[in-house]
N, C-alpha and C positions, 0 to 999 in steps of 0.2 A: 726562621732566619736567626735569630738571638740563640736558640739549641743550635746552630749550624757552626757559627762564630764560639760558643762557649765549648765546644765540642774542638777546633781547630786553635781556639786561643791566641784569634784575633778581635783587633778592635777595629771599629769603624770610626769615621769623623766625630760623631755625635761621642762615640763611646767615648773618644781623648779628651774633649770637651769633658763630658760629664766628670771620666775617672782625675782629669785635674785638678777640677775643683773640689773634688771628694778627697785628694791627697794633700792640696791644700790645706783643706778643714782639720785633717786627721793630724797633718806633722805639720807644726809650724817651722822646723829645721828645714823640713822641705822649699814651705813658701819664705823663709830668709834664705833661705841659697840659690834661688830663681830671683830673688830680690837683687841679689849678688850680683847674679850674672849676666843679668837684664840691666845694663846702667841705663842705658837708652829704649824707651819704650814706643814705638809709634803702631797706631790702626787706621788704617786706611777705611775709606768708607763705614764710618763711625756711626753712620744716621741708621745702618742695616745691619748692626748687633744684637742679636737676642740677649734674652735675661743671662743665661748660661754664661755667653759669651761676655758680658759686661761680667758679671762675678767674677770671671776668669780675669780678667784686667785688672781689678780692680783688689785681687790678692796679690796680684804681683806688684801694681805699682797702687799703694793704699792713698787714702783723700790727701794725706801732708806730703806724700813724694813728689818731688819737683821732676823724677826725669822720665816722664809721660805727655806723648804730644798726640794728638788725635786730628783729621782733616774727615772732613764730611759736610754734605748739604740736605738738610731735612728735606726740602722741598723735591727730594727724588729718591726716596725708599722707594725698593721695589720687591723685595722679601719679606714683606711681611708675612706673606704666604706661610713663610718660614718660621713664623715664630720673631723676625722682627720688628724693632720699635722704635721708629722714628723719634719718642717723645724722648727718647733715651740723651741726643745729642743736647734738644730743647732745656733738658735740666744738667748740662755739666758742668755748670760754673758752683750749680749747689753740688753734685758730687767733687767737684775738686775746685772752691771757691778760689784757693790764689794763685787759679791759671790766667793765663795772659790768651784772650780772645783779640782771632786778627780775620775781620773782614775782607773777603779777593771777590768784589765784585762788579771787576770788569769782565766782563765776556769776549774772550780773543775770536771765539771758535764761529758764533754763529752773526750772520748782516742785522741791521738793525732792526729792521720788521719783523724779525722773529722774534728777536730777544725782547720788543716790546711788547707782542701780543704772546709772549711765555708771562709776562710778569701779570699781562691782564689775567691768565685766564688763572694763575695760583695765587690770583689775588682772591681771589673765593675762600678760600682755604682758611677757615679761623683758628685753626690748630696751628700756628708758625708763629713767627718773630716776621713782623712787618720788614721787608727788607726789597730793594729793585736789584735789579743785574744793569747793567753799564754795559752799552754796547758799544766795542771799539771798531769796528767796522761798519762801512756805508752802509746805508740803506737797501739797495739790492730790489729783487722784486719782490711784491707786497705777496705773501701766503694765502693760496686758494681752499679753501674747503668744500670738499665733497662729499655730498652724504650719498652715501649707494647703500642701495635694496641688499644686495648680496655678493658674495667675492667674485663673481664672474662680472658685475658691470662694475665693479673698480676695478678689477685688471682688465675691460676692454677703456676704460677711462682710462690707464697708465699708459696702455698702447697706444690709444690716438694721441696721446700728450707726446710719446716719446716720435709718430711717427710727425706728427704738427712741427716738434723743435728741427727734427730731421730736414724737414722741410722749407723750415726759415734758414738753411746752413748751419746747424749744428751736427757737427759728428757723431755718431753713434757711440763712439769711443770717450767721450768725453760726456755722455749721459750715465747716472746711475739710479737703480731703483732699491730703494730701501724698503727692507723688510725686519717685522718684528722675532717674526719663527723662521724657522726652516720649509715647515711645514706652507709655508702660504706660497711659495712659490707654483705648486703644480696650475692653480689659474693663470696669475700673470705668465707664467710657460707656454699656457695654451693660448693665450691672448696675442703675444708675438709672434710665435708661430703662424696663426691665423695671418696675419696681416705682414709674415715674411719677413721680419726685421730679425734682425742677428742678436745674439745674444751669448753672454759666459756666466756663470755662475760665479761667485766669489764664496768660499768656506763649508761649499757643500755640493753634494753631484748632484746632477739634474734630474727629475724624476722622470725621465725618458732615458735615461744612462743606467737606470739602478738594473741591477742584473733581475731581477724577477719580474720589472718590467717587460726587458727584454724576451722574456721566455713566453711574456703572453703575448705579446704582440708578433709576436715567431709564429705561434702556434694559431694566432687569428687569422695570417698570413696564410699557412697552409691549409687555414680550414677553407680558405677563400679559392684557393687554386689547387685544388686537392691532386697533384700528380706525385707519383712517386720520387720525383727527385725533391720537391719541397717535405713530402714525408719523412724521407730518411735526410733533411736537413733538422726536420722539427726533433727526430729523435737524437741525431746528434746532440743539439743545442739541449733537449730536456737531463739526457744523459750528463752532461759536462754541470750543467747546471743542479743536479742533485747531488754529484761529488763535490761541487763549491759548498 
């Protein structure tokens, strides 16, 4: 990959990252004219910067520069995976001691039984800055937890839950299920299915829609009823589908 890119004399994400801080280092004419140009400095999601990536801020707008503003909540890295560091945000007042730190912590988004049993359960958490979320909406119903053996009895658990609300007058249309992957829907897919309940996908196609899908359950089709007209359908569909 690296002879692939040095070969075509491109760069990837990582590589900008890296070659800026290296040109940084190299021309300080460089990092004063980025200083220049940069009056206003802001990073969003500040708690999920790697080392790299703070370097890289932190040439541009140095410890005594006032026009750098950062927004971030430790308490929800989720790349570290990546190389980030939560503990980053934890220590900004000593990288740039006379910034002005402003606490937002009412929570608009989530009812109140969440945002209380969120604060219990990152209450564990000894790496943070002691702090609650404020919840500005009611109460709501109180959060059930389920422990399931494996992805197939949580998604036939999602389906009896969605087909129960169904049941007390809730419309279908107005239930959602959240998922963390993409990847996790093919159960809860099969779980509705099962039990006949309608369903859309949101930001991704169904794994009965995907076209290779399609091609097997074509060809299961005509192994099941093997006549000549499902054959030369199966070869159609295998045909179109190798030109895809």
């Amino acid at each position: 990959y690296a002879d692939a890119k040095k070969e075509l004399g491109v760069l990837d994400y990582d590589d900008l990252l890296l070659q800026g801080v290296r040109l940084f280092k190299l021309s300080h004419s460089a990092a004063a004219m980025a200083r220049r140009r940069c009056v206003q400095l802001m990073v969003d999601e500040f708690q999920d910067t790697n080392a790299v990536q703070l370097e890289l801020v932190r040439a541009i707008a140095p410890g005594a520069s006032p026009n750098l503003m950062v927004v971030g909540d430790p308490d929800q890295s989720i790349y570290g995976w990546r190389g980030a560091d939560f503990r980053t945000i934890l220590r900004f007042r000593q990288l740039y001691p006379t910034a002005r730190v402003y606490g937002l912590y009412a929570n608009y988004r989530s009812q109140a039984h969440v945002v209380r049993l969120a604060n219990q359960v990152i209450r564990g958490n000894r790496e943070r800055k002691p702090e609650e979320q404020l919840p500005v909406r009611e109460a709501g119903e109180p959060p059930l937890l389920v422990k399931a053996q494996t992805r197939e009895e949580e998604a036939r658990f999602v389906a009896d839950a969605v087909a129960f609300s169904h049941e007390q007058g809730v419309p279908y249309e107005e239930m959602a299920v959240l998922m963390r992957a993409n990847f996790l829907s093919l159960e809860v897919e099969r779980a509705l299915r099962e039990r006949k309940i309608p369903y859309q996908l949101v930001a991704t196609s169904s794994f009965y829609e995907r076209r290779e899908v399609q091609l097997v359950l074509t060809a299961l089709k005509a192994l099941l009823r093997p006549d000549p007209l499902n054959v030369g359908l199966l070869v159609e569909e295998l045909v179109e589908g190798a030109g895809a």
